[in-house]
C-alpha positions as CSV (number, residue, x, y, z in Angstrom):
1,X,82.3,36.4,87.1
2,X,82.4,35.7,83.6
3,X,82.0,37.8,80.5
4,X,78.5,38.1,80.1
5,X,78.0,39.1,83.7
6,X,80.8,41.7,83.7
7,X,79.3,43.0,80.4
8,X,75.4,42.8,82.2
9,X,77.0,44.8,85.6
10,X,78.7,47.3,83.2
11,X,75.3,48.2,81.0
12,X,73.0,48.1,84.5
13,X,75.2,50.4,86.1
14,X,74.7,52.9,82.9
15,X,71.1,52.2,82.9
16,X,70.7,52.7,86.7
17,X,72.5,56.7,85.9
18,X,70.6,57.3,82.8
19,X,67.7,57.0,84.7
20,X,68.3,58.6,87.5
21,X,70.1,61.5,85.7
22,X,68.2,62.2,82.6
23,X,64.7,63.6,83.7
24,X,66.9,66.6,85.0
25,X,68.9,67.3,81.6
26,X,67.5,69.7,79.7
27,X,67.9,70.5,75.7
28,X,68.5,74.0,75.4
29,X,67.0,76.1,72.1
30,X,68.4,79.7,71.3
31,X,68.1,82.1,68.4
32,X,71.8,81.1,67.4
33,X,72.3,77.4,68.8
34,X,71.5,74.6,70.7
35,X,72.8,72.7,73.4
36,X,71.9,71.3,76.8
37,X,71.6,72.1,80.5
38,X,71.4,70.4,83.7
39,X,68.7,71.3,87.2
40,X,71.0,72.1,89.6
41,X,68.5,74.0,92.3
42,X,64.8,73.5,93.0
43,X,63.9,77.0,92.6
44,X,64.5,76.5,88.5
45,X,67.9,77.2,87.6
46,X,70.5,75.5,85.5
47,X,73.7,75.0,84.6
48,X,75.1,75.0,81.2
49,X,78.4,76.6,79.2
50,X,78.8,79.9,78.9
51,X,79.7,79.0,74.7
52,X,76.0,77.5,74.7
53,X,74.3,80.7,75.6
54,X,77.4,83.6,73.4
55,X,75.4,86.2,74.0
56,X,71.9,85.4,73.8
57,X,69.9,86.2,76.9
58,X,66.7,83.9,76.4
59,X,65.7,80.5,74.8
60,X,63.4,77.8,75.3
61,X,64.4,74.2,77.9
62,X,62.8,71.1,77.0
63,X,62.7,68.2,79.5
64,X,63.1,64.5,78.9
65,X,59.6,64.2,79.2
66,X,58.2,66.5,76.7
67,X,57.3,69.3,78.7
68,X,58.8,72.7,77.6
69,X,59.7,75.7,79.7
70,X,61.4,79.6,78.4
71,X,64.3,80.5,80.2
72,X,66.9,83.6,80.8
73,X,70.0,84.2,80.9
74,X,70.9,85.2,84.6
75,X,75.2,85.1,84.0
76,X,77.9,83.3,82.3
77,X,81.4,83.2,82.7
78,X,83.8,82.5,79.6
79,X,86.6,81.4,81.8
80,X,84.9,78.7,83.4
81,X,82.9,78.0,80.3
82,X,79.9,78.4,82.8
83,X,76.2,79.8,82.9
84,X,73.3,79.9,84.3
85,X,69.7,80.2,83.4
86,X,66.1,80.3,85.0
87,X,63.6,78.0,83.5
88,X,59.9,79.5,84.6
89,X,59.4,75.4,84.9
90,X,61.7,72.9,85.5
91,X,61.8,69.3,87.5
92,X,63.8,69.0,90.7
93,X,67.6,69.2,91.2
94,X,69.6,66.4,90.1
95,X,71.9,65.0,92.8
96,X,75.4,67.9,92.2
97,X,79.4,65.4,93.3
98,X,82.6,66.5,94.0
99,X,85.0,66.1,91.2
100,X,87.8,66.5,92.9
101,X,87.2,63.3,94.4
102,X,87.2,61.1,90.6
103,X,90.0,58.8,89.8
104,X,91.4,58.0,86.7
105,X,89.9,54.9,85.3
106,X,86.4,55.3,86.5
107,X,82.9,54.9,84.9
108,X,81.4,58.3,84.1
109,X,78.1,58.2,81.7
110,X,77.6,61.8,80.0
111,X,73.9,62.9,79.4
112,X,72.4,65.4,76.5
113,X,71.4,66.5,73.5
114,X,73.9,65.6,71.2
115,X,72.9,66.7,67.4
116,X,69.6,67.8,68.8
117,X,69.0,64.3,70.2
118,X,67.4,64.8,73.6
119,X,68.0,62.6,76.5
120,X,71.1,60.9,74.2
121,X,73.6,58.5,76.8
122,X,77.4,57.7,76.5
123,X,79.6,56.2,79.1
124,X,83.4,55.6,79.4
125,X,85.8,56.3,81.9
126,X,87.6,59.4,83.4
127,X,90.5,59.0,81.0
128,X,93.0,62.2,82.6
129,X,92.1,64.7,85.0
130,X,93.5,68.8,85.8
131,X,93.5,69.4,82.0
132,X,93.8,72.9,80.6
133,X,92.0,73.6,77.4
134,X,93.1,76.4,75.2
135,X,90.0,77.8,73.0
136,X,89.4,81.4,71.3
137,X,86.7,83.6,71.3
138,X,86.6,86.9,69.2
139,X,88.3,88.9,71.7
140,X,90.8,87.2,73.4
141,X,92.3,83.9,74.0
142,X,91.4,82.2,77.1
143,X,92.1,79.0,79.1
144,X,89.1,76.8,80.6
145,X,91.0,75.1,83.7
146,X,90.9,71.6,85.0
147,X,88.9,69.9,83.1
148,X,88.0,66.5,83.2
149,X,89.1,63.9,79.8
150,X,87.0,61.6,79.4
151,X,86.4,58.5,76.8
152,X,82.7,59.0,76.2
153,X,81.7,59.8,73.1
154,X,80.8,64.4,72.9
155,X,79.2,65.8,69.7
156,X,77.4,69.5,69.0
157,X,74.8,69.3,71.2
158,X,76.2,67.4,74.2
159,X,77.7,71.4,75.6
160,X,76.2,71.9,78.9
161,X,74.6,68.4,79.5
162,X,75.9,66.1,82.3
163,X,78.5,64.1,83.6
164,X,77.7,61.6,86.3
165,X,79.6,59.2,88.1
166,X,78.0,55.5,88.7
167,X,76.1,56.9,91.8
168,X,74.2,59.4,89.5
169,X,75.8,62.3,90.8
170,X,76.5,65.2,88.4
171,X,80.1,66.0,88.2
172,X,81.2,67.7,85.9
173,X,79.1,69.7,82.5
174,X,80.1,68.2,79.2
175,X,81.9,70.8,76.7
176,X,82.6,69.9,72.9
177,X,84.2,73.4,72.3
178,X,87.4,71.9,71.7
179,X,86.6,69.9,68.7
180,X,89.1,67.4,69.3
181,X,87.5,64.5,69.2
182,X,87.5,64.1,73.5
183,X,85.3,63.8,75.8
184,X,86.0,67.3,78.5
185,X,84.2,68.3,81.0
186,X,84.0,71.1,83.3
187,X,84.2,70.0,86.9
188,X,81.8,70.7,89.7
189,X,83.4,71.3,92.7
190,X,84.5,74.5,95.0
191,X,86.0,76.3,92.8
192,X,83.2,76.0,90.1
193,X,80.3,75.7,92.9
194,X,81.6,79.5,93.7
195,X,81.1,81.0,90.4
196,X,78.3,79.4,90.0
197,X,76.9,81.1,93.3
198,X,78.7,84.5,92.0
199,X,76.7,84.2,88.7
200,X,73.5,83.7,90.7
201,X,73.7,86.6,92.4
202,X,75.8,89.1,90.7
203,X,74.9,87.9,87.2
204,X,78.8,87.6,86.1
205,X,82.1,86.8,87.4
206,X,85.1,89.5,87.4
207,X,87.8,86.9,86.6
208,X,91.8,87.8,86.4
209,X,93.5,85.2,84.3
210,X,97.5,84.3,83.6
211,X,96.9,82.8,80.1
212,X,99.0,79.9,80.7
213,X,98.3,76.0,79.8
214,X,99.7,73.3,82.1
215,X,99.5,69.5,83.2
216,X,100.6,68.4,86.9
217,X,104.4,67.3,87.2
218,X,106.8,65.8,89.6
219,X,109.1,68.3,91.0
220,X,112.7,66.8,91.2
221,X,114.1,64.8,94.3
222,X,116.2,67.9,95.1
223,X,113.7,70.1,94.9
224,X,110.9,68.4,96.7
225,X,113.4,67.8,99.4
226,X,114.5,71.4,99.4
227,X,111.2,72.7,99.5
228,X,108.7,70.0,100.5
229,X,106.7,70.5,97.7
230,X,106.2,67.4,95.8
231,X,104.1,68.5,92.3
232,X,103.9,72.0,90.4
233,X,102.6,72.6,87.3
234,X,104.2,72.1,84.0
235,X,103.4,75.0,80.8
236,X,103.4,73.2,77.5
237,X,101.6,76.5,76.0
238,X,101.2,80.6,76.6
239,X,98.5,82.4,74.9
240,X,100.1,84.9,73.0
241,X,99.7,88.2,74.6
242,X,98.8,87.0,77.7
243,X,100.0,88.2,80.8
244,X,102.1,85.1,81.3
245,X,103.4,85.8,78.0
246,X,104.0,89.7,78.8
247,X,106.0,88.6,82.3
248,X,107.8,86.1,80.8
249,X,106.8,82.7,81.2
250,X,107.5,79.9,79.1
251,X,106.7,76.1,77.8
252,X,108.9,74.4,80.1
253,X,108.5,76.3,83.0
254,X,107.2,73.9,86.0
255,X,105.3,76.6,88.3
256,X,106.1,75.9,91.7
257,X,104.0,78.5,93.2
258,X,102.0,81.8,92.7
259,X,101.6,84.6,95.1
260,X,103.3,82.3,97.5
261,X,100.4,80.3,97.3
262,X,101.6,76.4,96.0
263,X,100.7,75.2,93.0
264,X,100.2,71.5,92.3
265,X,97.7,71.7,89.4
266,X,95.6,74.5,87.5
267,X,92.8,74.7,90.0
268,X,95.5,75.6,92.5
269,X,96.1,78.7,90.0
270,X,92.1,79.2,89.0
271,X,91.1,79.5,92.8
272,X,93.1,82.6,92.9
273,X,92.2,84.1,89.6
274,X,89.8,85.8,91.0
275,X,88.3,89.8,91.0
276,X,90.7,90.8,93.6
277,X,93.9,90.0,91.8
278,X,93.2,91.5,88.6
279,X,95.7,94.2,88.3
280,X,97.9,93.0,90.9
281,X,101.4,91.9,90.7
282,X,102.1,88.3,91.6
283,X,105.1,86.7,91.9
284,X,105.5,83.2,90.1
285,X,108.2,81.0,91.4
286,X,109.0,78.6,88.5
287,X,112.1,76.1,87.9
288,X,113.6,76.8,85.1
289,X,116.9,75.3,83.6
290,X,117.5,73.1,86.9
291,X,117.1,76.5,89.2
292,X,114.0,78.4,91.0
293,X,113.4,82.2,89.0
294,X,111.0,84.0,90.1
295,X,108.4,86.0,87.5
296,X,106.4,89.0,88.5
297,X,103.3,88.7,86.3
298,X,100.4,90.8,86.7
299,X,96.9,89.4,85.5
300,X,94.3,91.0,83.7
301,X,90.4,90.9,83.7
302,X,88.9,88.4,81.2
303,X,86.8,90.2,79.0
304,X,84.4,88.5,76.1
């Protein structure tokens, strides 16, 4: 295969997604913003970020092919940067992945409304995976878990739209709240199919959180040996105030496990963080300074 073919597999394979993919994106208009949003169920509802909607509760969808539909706000959840609305029109689902099953390296084509330019297409490649991303909202800090890096272009506008993979299945929902100049995304996948279905029916999601920022590490020879583990989770930041902060927890520490549970990567710690911890005290088995300490940390509800 020579150039010219490579190139001409590359651009049908983002053609074949685009089209597939972008008669269920939506551009989303509210009083205070804009963004986009992605069918995820036949019955009407989509997906979006929760920093898309604030704390509007109504707006107005309009599909790739002109047709316009008013929505509301059933839920969000500022952890997960998540929401969902319900068009009174909307085409049919779009075909929902797993992203726990990307690779680094592989083509992934985001679709939205970037600068209020409906149906607009990037592509690039899954670029790191399990990232953490640190943002701030009035109230509190907070920590959006395991999200997906990515080298396609994001701009205003983009929040909420999709990410496929090169089968044209939606994988994760694009963010640009970080303002970095990356491409992150918000994976779909058990954990996130679960507050999703929460948000559906109870309209939020009670959410305990440790306030801690992380990437997945090797645990030692000795260690793994000793304990059979072979990856934890390594802090590079604390949100001040947090209840990681308040127990004790620090950059450096590599997080072997939490409430017993092991951790290997901060969904391990997010599919925990959930209503029924909040208040509770949890020990967190880190290593620290070549030795295993164990930190009692007690996490708190999420609120704004």
């Amino acid at each position: 295969m020579d150039d010219t073919d490579a190139l001409d597999a590359y651009s049908r394979a983002v053609s074949s997604v685009a089209a597939e993919v972008t008669p269920h994106v939506a551009s989303v208009r509210m009083s205070r913003g804009s963004g986009s949003a992605v069918v995820f169920a036949d019955d009407g509802h989509l997906v979006t970020n929760a920093h898309v909607v604030g704390d509007g509760s109504r707006g107005v969808a309009r599909y790739s092919d002109g047709t316009e539909a008013r929505f509301t706000v059933v839920g969000a959840d500022p952890l997960s940067d998540l929401a969902v609305l319900r068009a009174s029109e909307a085409p049919p689902a779009a075909r929902m992945g797993d992203a726990d099953k990307l690779v680094v390296g592989q083509l992934v084509v985001a679709i939205g409304s970037p600068l209020g330019l409906a149906g607009s297409v990037t592509a690039g490649v899954v670029s790191a995976l399990g990232r953490s991303l640190p943002v701030q909202t009035r109230s509190a800090g907070r920590v959006i878990e395991n999200v997906i890096q990515t080298d396609a272009a994001l701009n205003p506008g983009n929040s909420g739209g999709a990410l496929a993979d090169s089968a044209g299945r939606v994988v994760g929902v694009n963010t640009a709240v970080a303002g970095f100049g990356l491409g992150l995304a918000v994976p779909i996948n058990e954990t996130t199919r679960r507050i999703i279905d929460t948000l559906l029916v109870e309209g939020r999601v009670r959410r305990a959180y440790l306030g801690v920022v992380g990437v997945p590490a090797p645990l030692p020879d000795e260690v793994a040996e000793h304990t059979g583990q072979r990856a934890g989770l390594r802090i590079v930041e604390v949100v001040r105030g947090g209840p990681a902060e308040r127990a004790g927890l620090r950059p450096g520490d590599l997080v072997l496990t939490v409430g017993r549970e092991r951790i290997a990567d901060a969904q391990d710690i997010q599919r925990q963080l959930f209503a029924e911890v909040i208040g509770t005290r949890l020990a967190v088995t880190v290593l620290r300074n070549g030795a295993m300490v164990d930190v009692y940390a007690t996490p708190s509800e999420l609120v704004g």
